[in-house]
C-alpha positions, 0 to 999 in steps of 0.5 A, a space after each residue: 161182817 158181810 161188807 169187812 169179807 166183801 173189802 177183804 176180797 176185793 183187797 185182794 183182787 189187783 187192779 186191772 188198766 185199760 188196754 193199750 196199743 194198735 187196734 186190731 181190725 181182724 177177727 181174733 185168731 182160731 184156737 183149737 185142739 190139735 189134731 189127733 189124740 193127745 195125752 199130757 202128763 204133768 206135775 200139779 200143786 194145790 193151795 188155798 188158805 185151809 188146803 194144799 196138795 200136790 201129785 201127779 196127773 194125766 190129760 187126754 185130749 180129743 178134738 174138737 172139744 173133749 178132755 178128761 183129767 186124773 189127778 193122783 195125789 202124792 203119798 197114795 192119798 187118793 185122787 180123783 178125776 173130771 171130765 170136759 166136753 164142750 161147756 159142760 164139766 163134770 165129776 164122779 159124783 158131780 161134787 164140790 171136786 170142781 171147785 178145786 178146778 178152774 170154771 169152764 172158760 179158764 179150764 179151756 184157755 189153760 189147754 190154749 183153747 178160746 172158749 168165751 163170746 160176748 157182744 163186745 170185743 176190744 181188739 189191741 196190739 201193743 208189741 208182739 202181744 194181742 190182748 181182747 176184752 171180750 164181752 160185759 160182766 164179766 169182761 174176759 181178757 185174752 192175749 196171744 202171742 202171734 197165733 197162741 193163747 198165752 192168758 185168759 183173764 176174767 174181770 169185773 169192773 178195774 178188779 182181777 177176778 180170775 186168771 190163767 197163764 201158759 206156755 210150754 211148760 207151765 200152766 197157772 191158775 189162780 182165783 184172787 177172791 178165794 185165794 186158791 192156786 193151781 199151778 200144771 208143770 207139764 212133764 211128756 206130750 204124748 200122741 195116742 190112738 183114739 181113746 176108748 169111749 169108756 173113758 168119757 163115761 167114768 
């Protein structure tokens, strides 16, 4: 039973190819919060195999490494929140909430920051595109367009684990394995005074 879920997941994990183009002999671009304090508003879809939702939700965003989310489900079912501040994510009550969440790295490249170090990195530019393999077991896989983190990959072994897609509009997340999805439309950005520190502390 084991090694059938084992083939399953990794039947569903797309194979992933070497990285072609120039290399890259400069230290890979800066990616940090922009300044001031930021609030996105956007649209967000849920699904996994057992489990879909949908709703509105809030970003505040405070440099250099400080981000809270609320989400409010559609139809007045609830919501919840969680709140990032460097490399530590938390909820509520520190529950399973997080699973419906990309893991730290991710979450931060789905905000355009680069948050991953490792021994190794494999810098190459093919077209207008910079791509990086980053680190062993895993092996995260950025790419920039010019000066702009546009995906984090996360991969093991030639297998797509994990994955995170942006642009202006759009922010994707998907897990192959489990076969969850996260998908942020982003509706307003809106620029604030400073947050009241409550909001880091419930």
């Amino acid at each position: 039973m084991l090694l059938a879920l084992a083939a399953v997941s990794v039947g569903c994990a797309p194979r992933t190819r070497p990285l072609t183009g120039i290399p890259f002999p400069q230290r890979l671009p800066e990616t940090t919060l922009p300044p001031g304090h930021t609030r996105l508003v956007f649209r967000w879809e849920y699904g996994d195999p057992i489990f879909s939702a949908r709703g509105e939700g809030v970003a505040r965003i405070a440099p250099p490494d400080s981000v809270r989310l609320d989400f409010f489900a559609d139809g007045n079912l609830g919501g919840g929140f969680a709140i990032l501040i460097g490399d530590r994510l938390t909820t509520p009550a520190n529950d399973e909430a997080v699973r419906y969440l990309p893991p730290v790295p991710l979450l931060w490249a789905a905000l355009g920051r680069l948050q991953v170090v490792g021994v190794d990195t494999v810098a190459l530019v093919a077209g207008d595109t910079l791509r990086a393999d980053i680190g062993r077991s895993p092996v995260w896989r950025a790419a920039f367009s010019g000066t702009t983190l546009v995906s984090l990959q996360r991969l093991d072994g030639n297998r797509l684990r994990e994955a995170v897609q942006r642009d202006s509009a759009v922010i994707s997340y998907r897990n192959f394995g489990s076969r969850r999805r996260l998908t942020l439309t982003l509706l307003r950005r809106l620029v604030d005074p400073p947050f009241d520190e409550a909001i880091w502390h419930r």
